[in-house]
C-alpha atoms as one frame of an Amber mdcrd trajectory, in Angstrom:
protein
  61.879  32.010  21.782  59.590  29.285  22.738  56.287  30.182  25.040  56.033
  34.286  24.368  52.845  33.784  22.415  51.369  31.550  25.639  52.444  34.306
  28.321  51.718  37.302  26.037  47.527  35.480  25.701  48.155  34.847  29.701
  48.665  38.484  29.987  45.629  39.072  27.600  43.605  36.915  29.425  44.407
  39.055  33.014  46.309  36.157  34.165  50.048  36.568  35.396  52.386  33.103
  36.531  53.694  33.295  40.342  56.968  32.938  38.639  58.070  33.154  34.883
  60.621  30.331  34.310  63.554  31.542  31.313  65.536  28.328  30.540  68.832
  28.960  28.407  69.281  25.421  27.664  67.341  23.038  25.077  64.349  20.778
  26.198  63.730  21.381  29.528  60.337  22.109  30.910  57.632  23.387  28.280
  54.529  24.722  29.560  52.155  27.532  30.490  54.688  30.774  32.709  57.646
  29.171  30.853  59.878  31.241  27.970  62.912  29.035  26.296  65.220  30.623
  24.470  67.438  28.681  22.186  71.149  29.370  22.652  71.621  30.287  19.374
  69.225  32.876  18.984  70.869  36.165  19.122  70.239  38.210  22.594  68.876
  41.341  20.541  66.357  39.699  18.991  64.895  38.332  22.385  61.599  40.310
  22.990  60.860  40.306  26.845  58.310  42.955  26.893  55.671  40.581  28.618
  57.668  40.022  31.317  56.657  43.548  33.023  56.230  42.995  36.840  56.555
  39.980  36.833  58.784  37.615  39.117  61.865  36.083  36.545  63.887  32.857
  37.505  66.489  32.336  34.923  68.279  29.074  34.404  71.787  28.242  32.159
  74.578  27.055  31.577  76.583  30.219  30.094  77.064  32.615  32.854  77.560
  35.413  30.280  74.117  34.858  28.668  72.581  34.450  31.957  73.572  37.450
  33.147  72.868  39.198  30.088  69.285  37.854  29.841  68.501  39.092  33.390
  69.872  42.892  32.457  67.194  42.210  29.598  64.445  41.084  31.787  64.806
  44.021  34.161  65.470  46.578  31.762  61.777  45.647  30.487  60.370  45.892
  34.074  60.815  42.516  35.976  59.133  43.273  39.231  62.142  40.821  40.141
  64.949  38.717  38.630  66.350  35.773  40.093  69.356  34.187  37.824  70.811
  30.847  38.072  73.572  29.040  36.141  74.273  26.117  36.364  77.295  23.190
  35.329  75.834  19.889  34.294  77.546  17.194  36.425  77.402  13.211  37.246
  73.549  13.597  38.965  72.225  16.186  36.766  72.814  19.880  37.164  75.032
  22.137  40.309  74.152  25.532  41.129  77.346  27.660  40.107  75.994  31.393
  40.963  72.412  32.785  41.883  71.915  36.413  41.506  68.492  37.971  42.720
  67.742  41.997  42.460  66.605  41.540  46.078  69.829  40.211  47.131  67.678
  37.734  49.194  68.953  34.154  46.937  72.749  35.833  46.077  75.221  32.968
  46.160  78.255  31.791  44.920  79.745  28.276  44.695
């Protein structure tokens, strides 16, 4: 998983991200409140202790792991988890299903 050690010295630091971006998919955005996990790394492995009250917007293409990653991510204490996946099409990406634990973004295509 790409960015833990940057949110976990965030957290160290006393500073928290508005919003925690999770991308599924390869080489999308890198930076500081982002985690990327590769699709082949194995969901048990994924450590999501750091992401303890904070706000979670997931993003991928394999409804299954999405869903499955946002269990994850409130199981360890996500104040709240928003969940998107998405199908790549001709201008970039459609929203498929969003799935929010405060049933305020729900939606399906």
């Amino acid at each position: 998983m790409k960015g833990l050690q940057d949110l976990i010295t965030m957290r160290m630091e006393g500073r928290v991200p508005s919003l925690l971006y999770v991308d599924l998919d390869v080489g999308r955005m890198p930076g500081e409140g982002h985690l990327q996990i590769d699709n082949t790394e194995p969901l048990h492995s994924v450590d999501l202790r750091a992401v303890q009250g904070l706000v979670v917007s997931i993003s991928g293409m394999d409804a299954g792991r999405v869903r499955a990653i946002g269990q994850a991510c409130e199981q360890a204490g996500a104040r709240r988890v928003i969940a998107n996946t998405l199908k790549q099409s001709n201008h970039g990406f459609d929203m498929v299903e969003v799935t929010d634990t405060e049933e305020i973004f729900t939606w399906r295509s």
